[in-house]
LODO-834674 format. One line per field, with one value per residue (C-alpha): residue number from 0; residue in three letters; x, y, z. Coordinates in nm, 2 decimals. Layout:
num <- [NUM	...] $
residuo <- [ALA	...] $
east <- [X	...] $
north <- [Y	...] $
up <- [Z	...] $
END
This chain:
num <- [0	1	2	3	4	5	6	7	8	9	10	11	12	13	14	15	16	17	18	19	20	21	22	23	24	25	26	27	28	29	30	31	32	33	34	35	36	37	38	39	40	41	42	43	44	45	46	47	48	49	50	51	52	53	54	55	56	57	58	59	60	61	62	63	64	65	66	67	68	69	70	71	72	73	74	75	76	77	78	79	80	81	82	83	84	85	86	87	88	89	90	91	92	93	94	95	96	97	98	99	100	101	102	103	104	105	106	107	108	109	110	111	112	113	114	115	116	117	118	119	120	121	122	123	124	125	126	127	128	129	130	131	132	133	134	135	136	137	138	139	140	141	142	143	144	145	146	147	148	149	150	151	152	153	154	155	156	157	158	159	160	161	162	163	164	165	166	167	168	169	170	171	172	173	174	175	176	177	178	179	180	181	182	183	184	185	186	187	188	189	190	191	192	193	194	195	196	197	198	199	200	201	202	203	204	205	206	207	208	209	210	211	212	213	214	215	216	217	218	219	220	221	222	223	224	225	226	227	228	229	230	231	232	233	234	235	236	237	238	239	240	241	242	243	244	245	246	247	248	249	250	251	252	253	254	255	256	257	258	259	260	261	262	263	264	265	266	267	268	269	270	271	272	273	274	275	276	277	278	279	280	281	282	283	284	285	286	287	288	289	290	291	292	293	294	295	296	297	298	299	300	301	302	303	304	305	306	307	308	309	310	311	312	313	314	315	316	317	318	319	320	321	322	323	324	325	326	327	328	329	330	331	332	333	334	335	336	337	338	339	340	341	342	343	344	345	346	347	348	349	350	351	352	353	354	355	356	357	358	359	360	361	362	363	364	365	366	367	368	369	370	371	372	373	374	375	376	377	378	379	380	381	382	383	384	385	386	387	388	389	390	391	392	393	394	395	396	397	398	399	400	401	402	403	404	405	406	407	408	409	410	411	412	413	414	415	416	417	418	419	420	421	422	423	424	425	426	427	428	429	430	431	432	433	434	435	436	437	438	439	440	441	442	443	444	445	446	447	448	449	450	451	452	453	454	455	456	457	458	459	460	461	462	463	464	465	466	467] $
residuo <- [UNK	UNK	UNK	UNK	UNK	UNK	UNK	UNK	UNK	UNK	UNK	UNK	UNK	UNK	UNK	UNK	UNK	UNK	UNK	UNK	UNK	UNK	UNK	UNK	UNK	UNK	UNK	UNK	UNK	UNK	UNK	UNK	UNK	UNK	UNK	UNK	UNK	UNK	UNK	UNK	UNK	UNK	UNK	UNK	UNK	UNK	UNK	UNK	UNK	UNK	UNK	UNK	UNK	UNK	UNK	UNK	UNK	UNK	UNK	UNK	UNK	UNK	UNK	UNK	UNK	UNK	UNK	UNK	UNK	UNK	UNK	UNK	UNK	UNK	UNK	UNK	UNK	UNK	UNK	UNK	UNK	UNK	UNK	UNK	UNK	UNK	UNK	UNK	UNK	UNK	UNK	UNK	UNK	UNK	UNK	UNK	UNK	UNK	UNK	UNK	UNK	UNK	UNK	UNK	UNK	UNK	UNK	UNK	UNK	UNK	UNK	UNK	UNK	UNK	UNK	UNK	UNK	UNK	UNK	UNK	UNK	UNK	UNK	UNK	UNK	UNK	UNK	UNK	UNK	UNK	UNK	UNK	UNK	UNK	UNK	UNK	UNK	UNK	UNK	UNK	UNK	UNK	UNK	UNK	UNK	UNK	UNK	UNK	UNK	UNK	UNK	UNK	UNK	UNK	UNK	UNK	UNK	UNK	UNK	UNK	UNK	UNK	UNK	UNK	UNK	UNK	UNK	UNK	UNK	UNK	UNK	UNK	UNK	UNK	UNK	UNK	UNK	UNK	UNK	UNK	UNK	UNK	UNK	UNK	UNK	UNK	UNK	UNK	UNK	UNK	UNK	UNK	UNK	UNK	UNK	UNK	UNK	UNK	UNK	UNK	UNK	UNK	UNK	UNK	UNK	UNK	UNK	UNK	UNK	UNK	UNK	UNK	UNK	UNK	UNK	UNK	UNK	UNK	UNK	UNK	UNK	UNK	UNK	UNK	UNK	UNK	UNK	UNK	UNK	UNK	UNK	UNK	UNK	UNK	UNK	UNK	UNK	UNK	UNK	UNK	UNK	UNK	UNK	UNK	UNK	UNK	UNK	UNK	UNK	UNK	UNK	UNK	UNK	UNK	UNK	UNK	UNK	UNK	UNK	UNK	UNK	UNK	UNK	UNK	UNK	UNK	UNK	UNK	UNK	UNK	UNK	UNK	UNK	UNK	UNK	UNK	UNK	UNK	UNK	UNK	UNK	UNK	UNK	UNK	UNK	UNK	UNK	UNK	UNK	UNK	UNK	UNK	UNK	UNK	UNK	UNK	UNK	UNK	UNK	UNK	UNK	UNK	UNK	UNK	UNK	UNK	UNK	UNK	UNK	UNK	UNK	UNK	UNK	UNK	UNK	UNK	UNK	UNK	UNK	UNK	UNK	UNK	UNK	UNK	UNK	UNK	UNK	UNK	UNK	UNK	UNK	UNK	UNK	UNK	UNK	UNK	UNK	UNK	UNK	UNK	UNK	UNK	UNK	UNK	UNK	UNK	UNK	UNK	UNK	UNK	UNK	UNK	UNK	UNK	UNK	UNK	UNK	UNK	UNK	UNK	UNK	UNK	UNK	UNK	UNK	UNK	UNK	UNK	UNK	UNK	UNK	UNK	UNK	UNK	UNK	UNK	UNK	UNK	UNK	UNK	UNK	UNK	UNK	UNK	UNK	UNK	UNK	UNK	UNK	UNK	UNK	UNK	UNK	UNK	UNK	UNK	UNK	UNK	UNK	UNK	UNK	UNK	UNK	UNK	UNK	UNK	UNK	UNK	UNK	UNK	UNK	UNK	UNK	UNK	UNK	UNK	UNK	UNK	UNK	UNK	UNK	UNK	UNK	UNK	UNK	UNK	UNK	UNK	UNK	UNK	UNK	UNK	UNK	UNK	UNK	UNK	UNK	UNK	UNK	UNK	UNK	UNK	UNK	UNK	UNK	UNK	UNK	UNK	UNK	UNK	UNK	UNK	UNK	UNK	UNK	UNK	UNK	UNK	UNK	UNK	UNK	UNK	UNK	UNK	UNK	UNK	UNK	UNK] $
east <- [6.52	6.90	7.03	7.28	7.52	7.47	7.78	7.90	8.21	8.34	8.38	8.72	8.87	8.95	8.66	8.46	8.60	8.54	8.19	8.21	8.36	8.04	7.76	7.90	7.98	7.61	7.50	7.76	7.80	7.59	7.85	8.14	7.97	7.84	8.18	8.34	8.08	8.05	8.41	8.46	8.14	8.29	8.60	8.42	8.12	8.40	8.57	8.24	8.17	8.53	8.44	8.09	8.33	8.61	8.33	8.20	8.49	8.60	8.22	8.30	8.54	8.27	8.16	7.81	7.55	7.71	7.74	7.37	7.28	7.38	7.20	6.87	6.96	7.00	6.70	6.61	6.89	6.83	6.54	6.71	6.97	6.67	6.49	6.82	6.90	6.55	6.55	6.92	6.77	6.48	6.69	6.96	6.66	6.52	6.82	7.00	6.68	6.62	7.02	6.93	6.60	6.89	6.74	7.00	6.78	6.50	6.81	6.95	6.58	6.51	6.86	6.76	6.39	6.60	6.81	6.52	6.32	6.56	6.56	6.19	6.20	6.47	6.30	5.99	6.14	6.51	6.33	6.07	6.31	6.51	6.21	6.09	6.42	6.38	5.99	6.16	6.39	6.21	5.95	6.23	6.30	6.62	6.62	6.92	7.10	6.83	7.04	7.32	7.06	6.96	7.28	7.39	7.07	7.03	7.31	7.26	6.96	7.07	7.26	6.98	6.96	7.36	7.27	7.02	7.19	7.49	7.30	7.20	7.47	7.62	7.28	7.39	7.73	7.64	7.36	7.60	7.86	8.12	8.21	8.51	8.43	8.16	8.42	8.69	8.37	8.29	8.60	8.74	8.45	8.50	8.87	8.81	8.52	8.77	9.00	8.81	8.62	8.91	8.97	8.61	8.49	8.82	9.06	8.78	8.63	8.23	8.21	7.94	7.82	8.15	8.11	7.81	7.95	8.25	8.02	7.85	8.19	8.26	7.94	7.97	8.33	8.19	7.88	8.11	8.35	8.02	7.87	8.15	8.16	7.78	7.80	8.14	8.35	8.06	8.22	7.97	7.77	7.45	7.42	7.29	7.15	6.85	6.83	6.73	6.48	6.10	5.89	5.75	5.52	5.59	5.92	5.87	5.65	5.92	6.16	5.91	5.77	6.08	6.20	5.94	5.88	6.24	6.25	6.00	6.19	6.46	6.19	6.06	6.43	6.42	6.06	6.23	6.55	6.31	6.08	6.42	6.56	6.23	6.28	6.63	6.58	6.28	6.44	6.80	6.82	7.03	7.30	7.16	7.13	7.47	7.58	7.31	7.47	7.80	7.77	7.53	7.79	7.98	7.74	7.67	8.05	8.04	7.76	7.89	8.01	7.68	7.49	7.78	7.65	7.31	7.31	7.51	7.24	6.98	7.23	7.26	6.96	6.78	6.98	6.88	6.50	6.55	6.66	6.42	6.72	6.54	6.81	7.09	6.81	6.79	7.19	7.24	7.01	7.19	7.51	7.50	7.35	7.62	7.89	7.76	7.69	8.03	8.14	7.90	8.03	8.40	8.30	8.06	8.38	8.61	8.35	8.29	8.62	8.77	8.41	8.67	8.90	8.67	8.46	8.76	8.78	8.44	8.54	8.81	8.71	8.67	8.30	8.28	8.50	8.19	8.00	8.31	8.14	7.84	7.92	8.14	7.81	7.61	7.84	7.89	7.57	7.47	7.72	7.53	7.28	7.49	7.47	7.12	7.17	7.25	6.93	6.70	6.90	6.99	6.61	6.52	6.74	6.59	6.24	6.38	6.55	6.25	6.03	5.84	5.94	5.64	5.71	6.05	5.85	5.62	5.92	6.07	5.71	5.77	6.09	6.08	5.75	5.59	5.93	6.19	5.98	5.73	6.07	6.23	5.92	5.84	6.21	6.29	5.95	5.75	5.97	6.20	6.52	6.58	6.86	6.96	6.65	6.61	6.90	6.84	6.47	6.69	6.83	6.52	6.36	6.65	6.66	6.30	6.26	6.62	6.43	6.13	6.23	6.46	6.16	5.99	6.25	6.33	5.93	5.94	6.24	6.08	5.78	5.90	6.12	5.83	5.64	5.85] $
north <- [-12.03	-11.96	-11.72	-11.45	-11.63	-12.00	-12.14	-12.17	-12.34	-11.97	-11.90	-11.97	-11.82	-11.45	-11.36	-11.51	-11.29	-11.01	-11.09	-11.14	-10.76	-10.65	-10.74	-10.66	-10.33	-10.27	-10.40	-10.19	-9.82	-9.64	-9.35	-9.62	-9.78	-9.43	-9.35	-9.68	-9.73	-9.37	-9.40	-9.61	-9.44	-9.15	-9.25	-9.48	-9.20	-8.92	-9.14	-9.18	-8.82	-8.75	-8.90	-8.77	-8.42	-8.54	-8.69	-8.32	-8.21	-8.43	-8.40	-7.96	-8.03	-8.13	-7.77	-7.64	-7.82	-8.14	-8.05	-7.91	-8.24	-8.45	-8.18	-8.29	-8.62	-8.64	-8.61	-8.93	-9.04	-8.93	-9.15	-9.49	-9.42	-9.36	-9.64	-9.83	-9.65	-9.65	-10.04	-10.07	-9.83	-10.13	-10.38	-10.25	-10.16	-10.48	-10.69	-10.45	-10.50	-10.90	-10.92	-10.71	-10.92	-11.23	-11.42	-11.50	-11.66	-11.39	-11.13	-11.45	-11.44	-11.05	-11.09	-11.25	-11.11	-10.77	-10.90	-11.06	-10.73	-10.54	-10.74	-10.77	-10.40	-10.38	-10.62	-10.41	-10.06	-10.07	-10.10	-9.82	-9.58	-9.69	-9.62	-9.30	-9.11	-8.92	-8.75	-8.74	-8.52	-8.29	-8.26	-8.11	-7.86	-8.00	-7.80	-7.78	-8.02	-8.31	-8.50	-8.53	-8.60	-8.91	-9.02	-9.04	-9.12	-9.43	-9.58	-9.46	-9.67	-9.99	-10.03	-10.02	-10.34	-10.33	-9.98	-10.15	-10.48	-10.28	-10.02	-10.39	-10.54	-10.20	-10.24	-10.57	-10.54	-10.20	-10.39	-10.66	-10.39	-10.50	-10.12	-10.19	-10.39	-10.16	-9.89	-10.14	-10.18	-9.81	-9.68	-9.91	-9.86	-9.47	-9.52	-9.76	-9.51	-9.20	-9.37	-9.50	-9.16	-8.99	-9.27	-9.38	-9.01	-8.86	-9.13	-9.41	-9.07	-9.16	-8.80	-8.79	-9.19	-9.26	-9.15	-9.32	-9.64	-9.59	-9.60	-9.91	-10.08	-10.00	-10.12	-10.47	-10.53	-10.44	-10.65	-10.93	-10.87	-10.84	-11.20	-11.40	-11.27	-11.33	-11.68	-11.76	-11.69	-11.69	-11.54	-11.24	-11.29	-11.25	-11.58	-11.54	-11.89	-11.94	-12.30	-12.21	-11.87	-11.91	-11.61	-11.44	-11.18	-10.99	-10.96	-10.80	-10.56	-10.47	-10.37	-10.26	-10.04	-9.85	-9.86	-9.74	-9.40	-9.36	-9.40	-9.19	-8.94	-8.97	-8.95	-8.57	-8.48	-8.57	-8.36	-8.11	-8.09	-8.08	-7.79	-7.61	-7.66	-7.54	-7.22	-7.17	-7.19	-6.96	-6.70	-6.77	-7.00	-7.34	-7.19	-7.16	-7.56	-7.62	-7.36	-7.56	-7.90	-7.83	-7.62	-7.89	-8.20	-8.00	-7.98	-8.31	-8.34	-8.13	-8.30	-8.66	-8.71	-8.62	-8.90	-9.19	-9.07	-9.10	-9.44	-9.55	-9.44	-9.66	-9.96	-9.86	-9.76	-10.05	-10.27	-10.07	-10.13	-10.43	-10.51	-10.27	-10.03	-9.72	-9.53	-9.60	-9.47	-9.14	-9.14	-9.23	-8.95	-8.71	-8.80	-8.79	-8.45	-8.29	-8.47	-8.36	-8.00	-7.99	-8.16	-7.91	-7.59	-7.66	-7.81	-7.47	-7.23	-7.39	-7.42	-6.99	-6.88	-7.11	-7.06	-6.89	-7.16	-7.43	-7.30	-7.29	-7.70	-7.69	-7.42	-7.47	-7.51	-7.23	-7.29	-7.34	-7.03	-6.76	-6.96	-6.97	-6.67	-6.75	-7.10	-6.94	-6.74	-7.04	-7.20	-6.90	-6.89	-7.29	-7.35	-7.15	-7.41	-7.72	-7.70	-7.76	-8.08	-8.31	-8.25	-8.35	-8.65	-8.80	-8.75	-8.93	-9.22	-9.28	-9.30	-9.54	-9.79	-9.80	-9.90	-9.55	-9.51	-9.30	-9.02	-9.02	-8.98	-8.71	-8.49	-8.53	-8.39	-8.09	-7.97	-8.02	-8.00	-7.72	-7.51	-7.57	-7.56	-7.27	-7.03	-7.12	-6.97	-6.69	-6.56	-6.64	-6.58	-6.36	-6.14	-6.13	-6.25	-6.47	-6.71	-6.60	-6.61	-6.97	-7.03	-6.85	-7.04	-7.38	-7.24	-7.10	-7.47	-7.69	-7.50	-7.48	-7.93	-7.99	-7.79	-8.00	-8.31	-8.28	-8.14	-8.43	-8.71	-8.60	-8.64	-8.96	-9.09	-8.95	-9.14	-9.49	-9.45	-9.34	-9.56	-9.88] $
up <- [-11.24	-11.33	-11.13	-11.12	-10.88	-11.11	-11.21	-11.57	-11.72	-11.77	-11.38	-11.36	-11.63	-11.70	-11.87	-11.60	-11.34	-11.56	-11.59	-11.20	-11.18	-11.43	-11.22	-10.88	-11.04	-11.08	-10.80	-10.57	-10.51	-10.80	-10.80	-10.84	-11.12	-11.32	-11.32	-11.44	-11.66	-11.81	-11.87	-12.13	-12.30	-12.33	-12.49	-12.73	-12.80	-12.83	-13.11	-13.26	-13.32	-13.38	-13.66	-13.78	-13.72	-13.92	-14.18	-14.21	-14.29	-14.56	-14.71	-14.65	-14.94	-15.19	-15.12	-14.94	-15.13	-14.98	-14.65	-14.67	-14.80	-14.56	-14.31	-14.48	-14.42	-14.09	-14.00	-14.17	-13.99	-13.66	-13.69	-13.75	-13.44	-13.27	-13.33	-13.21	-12.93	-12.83	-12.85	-12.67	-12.40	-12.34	-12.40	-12.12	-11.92	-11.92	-11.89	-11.60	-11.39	-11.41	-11.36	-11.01	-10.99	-11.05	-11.28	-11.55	-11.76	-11.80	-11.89	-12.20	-12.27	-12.30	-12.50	-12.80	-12.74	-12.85	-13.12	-13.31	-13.23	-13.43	-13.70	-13.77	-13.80	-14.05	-14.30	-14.27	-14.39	-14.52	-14.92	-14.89	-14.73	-14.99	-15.23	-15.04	-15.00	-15.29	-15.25	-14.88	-14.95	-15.18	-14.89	-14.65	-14.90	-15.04	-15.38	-15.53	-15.31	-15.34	-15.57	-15.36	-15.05	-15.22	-15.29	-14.97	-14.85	-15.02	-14.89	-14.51	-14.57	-14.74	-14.37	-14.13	-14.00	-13.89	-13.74	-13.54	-13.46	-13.33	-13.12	-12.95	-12.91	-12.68	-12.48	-12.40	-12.33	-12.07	-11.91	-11.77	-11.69	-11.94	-12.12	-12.16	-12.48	-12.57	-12.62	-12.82	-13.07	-13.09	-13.11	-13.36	-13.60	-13.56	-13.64	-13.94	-14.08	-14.02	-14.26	-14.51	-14.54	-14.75	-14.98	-15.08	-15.10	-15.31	-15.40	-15.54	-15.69	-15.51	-15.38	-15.07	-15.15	-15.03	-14.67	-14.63	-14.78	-14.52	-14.21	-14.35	-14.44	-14.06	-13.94	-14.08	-13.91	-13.53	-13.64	-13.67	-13.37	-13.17	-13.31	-13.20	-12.87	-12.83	-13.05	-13.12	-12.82	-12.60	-12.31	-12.23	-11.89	-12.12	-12.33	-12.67	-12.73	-13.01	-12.89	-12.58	-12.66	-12.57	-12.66	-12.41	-12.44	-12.11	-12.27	-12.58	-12.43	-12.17	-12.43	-12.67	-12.35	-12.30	-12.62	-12.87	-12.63	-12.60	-13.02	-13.06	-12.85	-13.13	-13.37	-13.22	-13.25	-13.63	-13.63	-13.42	-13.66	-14.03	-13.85	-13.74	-14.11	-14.26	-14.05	-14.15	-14.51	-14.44	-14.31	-14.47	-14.69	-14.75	-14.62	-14.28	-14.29	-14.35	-14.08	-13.82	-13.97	-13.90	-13.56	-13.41	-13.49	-13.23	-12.99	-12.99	-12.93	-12.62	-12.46	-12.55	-12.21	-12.08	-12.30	-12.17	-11.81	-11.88	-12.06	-11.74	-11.60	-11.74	-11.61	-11.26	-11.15	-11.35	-11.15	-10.83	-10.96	-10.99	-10.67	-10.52	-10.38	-10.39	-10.24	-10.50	-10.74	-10.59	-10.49	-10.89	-11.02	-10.79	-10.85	-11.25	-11.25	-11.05	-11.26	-11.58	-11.48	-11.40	-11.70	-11.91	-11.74	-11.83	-12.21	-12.22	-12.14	-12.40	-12.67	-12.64	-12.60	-12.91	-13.15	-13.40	-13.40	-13.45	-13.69	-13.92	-13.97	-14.10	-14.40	-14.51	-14.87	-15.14	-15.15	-14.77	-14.64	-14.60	-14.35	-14.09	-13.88	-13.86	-13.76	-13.49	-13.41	-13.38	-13.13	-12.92	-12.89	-12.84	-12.54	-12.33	-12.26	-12.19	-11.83	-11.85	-12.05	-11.76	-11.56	-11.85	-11.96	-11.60	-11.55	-11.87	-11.82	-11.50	-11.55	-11.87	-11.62	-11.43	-11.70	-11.73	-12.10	-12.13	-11.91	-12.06	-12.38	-12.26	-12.13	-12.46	-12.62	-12.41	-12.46	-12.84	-12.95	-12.72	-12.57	-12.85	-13.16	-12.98	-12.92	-13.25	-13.44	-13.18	-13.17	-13.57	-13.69	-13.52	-13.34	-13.69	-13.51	-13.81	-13.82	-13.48	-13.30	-13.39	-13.24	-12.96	-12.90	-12.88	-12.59	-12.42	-12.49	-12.37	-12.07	-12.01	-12.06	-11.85	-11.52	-11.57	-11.62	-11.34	-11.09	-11.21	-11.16	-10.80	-10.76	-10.87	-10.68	-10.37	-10.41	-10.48	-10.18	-9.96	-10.09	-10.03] $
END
């Protein structure tokens, strides 16, 4: 067997060392490596949605109906990250825990295992969702804005398989430490999309199309960059080698293990985000959607550094697993929740006090202006559960990096599908709160499935250390 501490003919050279600097970061002091890991994440992952923001606000010029038909999108959406981060999250599980285990050759294996994964999928459903997008739509209620739904639907859709390949090729990169290039990736596909944006959607005259043609435009160039690293440069600890694959059915269903539970968390979410749409409309109509579209892209902002800790997470501690450190485990799982609820108190403060101020950038359009206040409303009122974010996410990545990808799963189940979605229709619906009360039952919910899935994680630590 191969083993972490083989020699290659990259050794010597700078990228060797930098590989050298990966794995010793993941196999040293867990609080070291969240935060030099986490790091990079953040940067990329805040350039990222710097530009879904400034993509919402170029798409807020077409006028509501676009910006509520992108919200009926994104659940669709939602689902295709998903299913990629849900696959990176077993492939970095995977590959982090035989690089602890030090068996180089399982984690080239589990490698292309991932890759070829990802691509199976993506033949199977880019054409009917394609096909489907239309009766899709019309299902979440769309109405008036279906047209424009499909639209930019279609083309979301033609780009699965780089959405997927991509959402890979991080996992790979973060598994053997190296974020650094990760974030060069990210960020420069965020920066390419944020320019292409204006000029596809006003100048080339393709209206909402446009935006989704700039993220596939985008897309392709990381896809590239990311290929000749892996096959062209080849100077990524991980080799990608085809020559050398051998299927493996253990393999498969270790990434497939974690990663369809952790897809089908993303997968609730897109339930979770057509059942909260369904209400809004209910109980104000498509205006409500774009309001919940726009708000939530900033609160995904706010919590980004919280989801760059947790996939360090996954990293870390898989290593720890790996080499059956309980300890770091536990000193990991400790150490990222108290980071991000500081993190989350801070981002929660500035997110209440400038509400106004930010609500602004989403209308500043003719057709967009009225919904400024209650978009101010929404965020006032959302930023009062971030600090319970970290808890449920540090929790969730570590049962992922251990391979439990099911109870992951199952904490996901309860905070969207029993506490989120029962609030949202007890405080819009049947107490007549309306609009406000579903927001106010995504609060009760997230708070409710962090405090869980924390209690549980900390059980779960405790017993693999005991148990050792």
């Amino acid at each position: 067997m191969q083993t972490a501490d083989a020699p290659d003919k990259t050794a010597d050279t700078p990228a060797g060392k930098e590989m050298r600097e990966g794995i010793s970061l993941l196999m040293g002091d867990p609080k070291k490596a969240i935060v030099k890991l986490s790091g990079p994440m953040i940067v990329a992952m805040f350039l990222m949605s710097t530009y879904n923001i400034v993509n919402a606000i170029w798409v807020a010029g077409l006028g509501s109906d676009a910006l509520a038909a992108v919200g009926f999108i994104t659940p669709l959406f939602m689902v295709l990250i998903g299913i990629g981060s849900g696959l990176g999250a077993g492939a970095a599980s995977v590959i982090s825990r035989r690089i602890g285990a030090k068996d180089k050759a399982g984690a080239d294996n589990a490698a292309v295992h991932a890759i070829l994964i990802t691509l199976i999928i993506s033949a199977v459903l880019t054409i009917p969702l394609i096909l489907l997008t239309g009766p899709i739509v019309h299902l979440f209620g769309a109405g008036k804005t279906a047209g424009l739904a499909i639209e930019y639907g279609q083309v979301v859709f033609l780009g699965m398989a780089l959405i997927l390949f991509t959402n890979i090729g991080y996992a790979i990169l973060r598994a053997e430490g190296d974020a650094k290039r990760a974030m060069y990736v990210m960020g420069a596909s965020s920066v390419l999309n944020m320019i292409l944006d204006p000029l596809l959607i006003y100048t080339a005259g393709m209206g909402i199309a446009g935006a989704a043609w700039g993220m596939i435009i985008s897309l392709i160039m990381v896809s590239a960059v990311m290929l000749y690293w892996f096959i062209g440069k080849k100077d990524t600890y991980v080799a990608i080698s085809f020559g050398s694959f051998s299927w493996d059915k253990k393999t498969a269903r270790d990434i497939l293990g974690i990663g369809i539970p952790a897809s089908t968390e993303f997968l609730l979410m897109a339930i979770l985000a057509i059942f909260i749409n369904s209400l809004l409309v209910a109980t104000a109509g498509t205006d409500a959607v774009a309001i919940y579209t726009a708000g939530w892209r900033v609160v995904f902002f706010a919590i980004i550094p919280l989801i760059a800790i947790g996939t360090s997470v996954i990293s870390v501690a898989g290593a720890a697993y790996g080499a059956r450190n309980y300890m770091k485990i536990r000193t990991a799982h400790t150490f990222s929740v108290t980071l991000g609820i500081a993190i989350s108190l801070v981002v929660s403060a500035i997110t209440f006090i400038f509400a106004h101020q930010i609500a602004v950038i989403f209308t500043y359009s003719a057709d967009s202006a009225h919904l400024a206040p209650e978009i101010a409303a929404f965020l006032a009122t959302m930023c009062l559960f971030y600090p319970f974010v970290p808890p449920g996410i540090m929790s969730g990545s570590i049962f992922q990096a251990t391979g439990k990808g099911m109870t992951s799963l199952v904490i996901t189940v309860l905070r969207n599908l029993v506490f989120i979605a029962v609030f949202t229709y007890l405080f819009g619906i049947v107490l007549g709160f309306g609009e406000h009360g579903v927001w106010w039952g995504i609060v009760a919910g997230d708070i409710m499935g962090g405090t869980v899935a924390y209690i549980w994680a900390r059980t779960y630590i405790s017993r693999l250390i005991r148990n050792q």
